[in-house]
N, C-alpha and C positions, 0 to 999 in steps of 0.2 A: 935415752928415753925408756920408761920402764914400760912393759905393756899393761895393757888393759882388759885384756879379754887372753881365753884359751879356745882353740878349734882345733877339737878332735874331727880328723877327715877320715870318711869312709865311703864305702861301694854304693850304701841305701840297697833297700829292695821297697817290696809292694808290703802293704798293712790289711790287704785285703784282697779275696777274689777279683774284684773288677779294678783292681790297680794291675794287675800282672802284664796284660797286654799294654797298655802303656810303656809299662818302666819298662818292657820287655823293647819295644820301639825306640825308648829314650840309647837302651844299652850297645842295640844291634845297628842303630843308626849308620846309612851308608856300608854296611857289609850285607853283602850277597847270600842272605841266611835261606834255604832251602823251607818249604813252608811248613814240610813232614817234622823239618828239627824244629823249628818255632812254638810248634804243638805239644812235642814232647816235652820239651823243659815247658811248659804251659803245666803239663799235665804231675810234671817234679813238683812243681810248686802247690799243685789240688792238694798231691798225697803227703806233702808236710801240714796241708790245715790249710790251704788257700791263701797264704803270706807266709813273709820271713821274718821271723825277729832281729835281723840286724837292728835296726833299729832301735827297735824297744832295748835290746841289749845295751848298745853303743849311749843310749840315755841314761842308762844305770852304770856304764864307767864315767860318765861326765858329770854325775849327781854325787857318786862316789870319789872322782876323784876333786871336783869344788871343794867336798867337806875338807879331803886331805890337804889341801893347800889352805882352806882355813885355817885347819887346826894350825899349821906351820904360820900363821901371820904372814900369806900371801892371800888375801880375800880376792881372786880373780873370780868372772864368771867365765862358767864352762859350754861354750857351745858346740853345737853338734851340724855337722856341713854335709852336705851327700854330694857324690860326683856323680849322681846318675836317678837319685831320685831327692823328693823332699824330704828333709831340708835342703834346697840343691846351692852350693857355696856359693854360688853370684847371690843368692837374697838374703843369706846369713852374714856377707861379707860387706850386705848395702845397711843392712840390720847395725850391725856397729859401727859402721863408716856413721850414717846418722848420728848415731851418739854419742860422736866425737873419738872414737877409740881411735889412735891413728896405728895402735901399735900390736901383734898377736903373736902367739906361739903358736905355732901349729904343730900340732900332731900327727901323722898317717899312721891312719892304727893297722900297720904291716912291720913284722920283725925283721924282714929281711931286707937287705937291699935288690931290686930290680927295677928294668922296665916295666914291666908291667904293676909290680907291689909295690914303687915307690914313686918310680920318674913322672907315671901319668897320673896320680894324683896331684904332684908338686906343677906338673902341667896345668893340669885343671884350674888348682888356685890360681896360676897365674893369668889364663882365661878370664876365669871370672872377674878377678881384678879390673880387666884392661875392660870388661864390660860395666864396669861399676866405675870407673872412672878416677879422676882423682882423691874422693873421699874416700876410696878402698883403702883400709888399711891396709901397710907394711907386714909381711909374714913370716917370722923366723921361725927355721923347725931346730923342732929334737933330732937327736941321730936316731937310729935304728937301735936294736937293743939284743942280738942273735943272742950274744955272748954275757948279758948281764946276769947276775948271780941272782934278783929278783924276782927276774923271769925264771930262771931254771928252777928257782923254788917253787912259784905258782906251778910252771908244770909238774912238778915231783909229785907234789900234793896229787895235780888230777891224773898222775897213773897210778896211784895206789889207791888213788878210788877206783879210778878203772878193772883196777886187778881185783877188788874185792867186788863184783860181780863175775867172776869167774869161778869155778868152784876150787876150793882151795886146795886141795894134792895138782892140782896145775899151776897154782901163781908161777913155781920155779923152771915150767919146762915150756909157757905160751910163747910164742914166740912173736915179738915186738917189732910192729909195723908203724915208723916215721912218716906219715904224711905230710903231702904239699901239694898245693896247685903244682899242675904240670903245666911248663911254658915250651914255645920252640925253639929248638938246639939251636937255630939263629939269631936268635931273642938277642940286642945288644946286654949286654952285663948279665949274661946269663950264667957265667961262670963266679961271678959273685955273689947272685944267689946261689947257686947250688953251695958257694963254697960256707955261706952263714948258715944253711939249712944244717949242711955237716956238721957245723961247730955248735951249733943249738944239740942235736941228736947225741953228739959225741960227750958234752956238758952233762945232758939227762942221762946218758945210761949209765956216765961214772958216776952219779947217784946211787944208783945200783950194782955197785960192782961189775959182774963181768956177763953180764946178761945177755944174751943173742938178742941182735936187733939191726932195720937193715931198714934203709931209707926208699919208703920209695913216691910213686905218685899218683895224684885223682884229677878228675874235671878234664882231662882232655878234650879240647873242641880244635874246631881247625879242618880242613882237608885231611882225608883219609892219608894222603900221600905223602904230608907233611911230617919231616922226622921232628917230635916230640919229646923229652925226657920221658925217662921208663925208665924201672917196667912200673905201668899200670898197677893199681893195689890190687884190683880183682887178677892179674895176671900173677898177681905176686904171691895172692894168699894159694893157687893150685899150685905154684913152684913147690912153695912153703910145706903143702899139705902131701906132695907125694915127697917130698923130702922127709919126712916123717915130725911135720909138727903138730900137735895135738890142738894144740889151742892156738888162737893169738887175741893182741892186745893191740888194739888200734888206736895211735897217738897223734893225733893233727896238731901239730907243731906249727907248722905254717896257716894257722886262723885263730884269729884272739875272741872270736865270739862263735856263736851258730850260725848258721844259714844255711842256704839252698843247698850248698856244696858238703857241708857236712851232714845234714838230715838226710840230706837223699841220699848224694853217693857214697855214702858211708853207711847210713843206720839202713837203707831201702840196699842199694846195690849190693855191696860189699857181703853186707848178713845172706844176702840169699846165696853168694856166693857161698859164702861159708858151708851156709845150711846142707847145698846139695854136696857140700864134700864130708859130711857131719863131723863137724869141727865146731866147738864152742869158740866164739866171738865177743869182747869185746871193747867196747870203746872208751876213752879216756875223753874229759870232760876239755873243753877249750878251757883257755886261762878267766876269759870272762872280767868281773869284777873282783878274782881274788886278791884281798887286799894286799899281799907279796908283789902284785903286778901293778896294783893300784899306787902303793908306795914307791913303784921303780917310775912310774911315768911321772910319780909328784918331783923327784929326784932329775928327771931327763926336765920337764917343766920349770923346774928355780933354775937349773944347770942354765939355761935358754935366756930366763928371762935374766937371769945376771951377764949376759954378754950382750942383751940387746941394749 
């Protein structure tokens, strides 16, 4: 049976100040969150503008990539499902069970595999499903994409944007910081992300020949006591910086759009680190809608729907 429909799945965030504490409830649900940290990432969220554009974002790969399946004579509609805010997948999933779709691709817009970036999304949909009942459509996904050559082009492109807000007698000496969400060293499949994260990092700098560059990681939450993947990027760039690196170029490899975790703990945290170590900073753009990424998900998308 051929599908009907595509569903890009994502995290969702707020579209507005007085969405924050909500989604922030929907997210923390049933975890023991301290009420001094609930404030804080409150206050992460002011200092990007009082919302996240995942969203808005995540709507401009689903508008971008509909046309791309158009054009290929796959006229799918492209929807968008959130596991944590609206559009939230149980109402997107009741949305085409109505209209008859019995059959979807689904997407998780995470290149890596894990617990966390993979498994509880696919979770999720299947949640909502059993809350939507039998009309919920059927959900077949794409694989993940560490290793595609589509993607490592979209990222190429955005580090040499990146590099060119750096002043130019440093392109060759910045030294190239790999980001990811940081998960805990007991995390089940935690050693297959770390191991996709590499092969993405390792793909991008042989673009560049033999460039210094070193993986490391942001967003740590959790118990102070809990051992976490490290080191931290703020930990990484003072390593960095009494090691004698002048500049660096910050790559978040593990996030296909903006949000919270790259505006703040990157452009807000990260920079100030830099700042007090005076070392120029900076960041390379997520992959986004570039259409090299656009074209790889249309590519994982037919791949999908010709086995379903």
């Amino acid at each position: 049976m051929s599908p009907g429909a595509v569903l890009l799945i994502s995290f969702g965030g707020p579209e507005k100040p007085e969405e924050i504490r909500p989604f922030l409830d929907v997210v923390l649900k049933g975890r023991p969150v301290p009420p001094a940290r609930l404030e804080s990432v409150v206050q992460h969220y002011m200092a990007i503008g009082g919302k996240s554009p995942i969203n808005e974002l995540t709507r401009a790969q689903a508008a971008a990539l509909e046309r791309e399946l158009d054009q290929r004579g796959l006229p799918l509609p492209v929807m968008v499902g959130m596991r944590n805010w609206h559009p939230f997948l149980k109402d997107v999933l009741k949305t085409l069970g109505d209209r008859g779709v019995q059959r979807v691709v689904g997407v998780v817009l995470s290149s890596h595999r894990g617990e966390a970036s993979v498994d509880r999304y696919r979770g999720a949909v299947a949640a909502a499903r059993a809350e939507v009942g039998p009309t919920a459509p059927k959900v077949v996904y794409t694989p993940t994409w560490a290793d595609q050559p589509l993607f490592i082009d979209a990222l190429a492109d955005r580090v040499r944007e990146g590099l060119a807000e750096l002043p130019e007698p440093l392109h060759g000496r910045a030294r190239w910081l790999f980001t990811a969400h940081s998960v805990p060293e007991s995390m089940p499949g935690v050693e297959h992300y770390q191991a996709d994260l590499h092969r993405t990092a390792e793909l991008l700098a042989a673009r560049f020949g033999s460039h210094p560059w070193r993986l490391v990681w942001q967003s740590r939450s959790g118990g102070p006591k809990d051992p976490w993947l490290g080191p931290d990027i703020c930990d990484a760039l003072r390593e960095e910086a009494a090691a004698g690196a002048p500049a660096f170029l910050v790559v978040p490899i593990g996030f296909v759009v903006d949000h919270v975790e790259v505006l703040y703990d990157l452009d807000h945290e990260a920079v100030e680190v830099a700042g007090a170590l005076h070392r120029p900073i900076a960041r390379a753009g997520t992959v986004g809608s570039h259409p090299a990424f656009i074209r790889m998900l249309a590519d994982l998308v037919q791949a999908a729907a010709g086995a379903a």
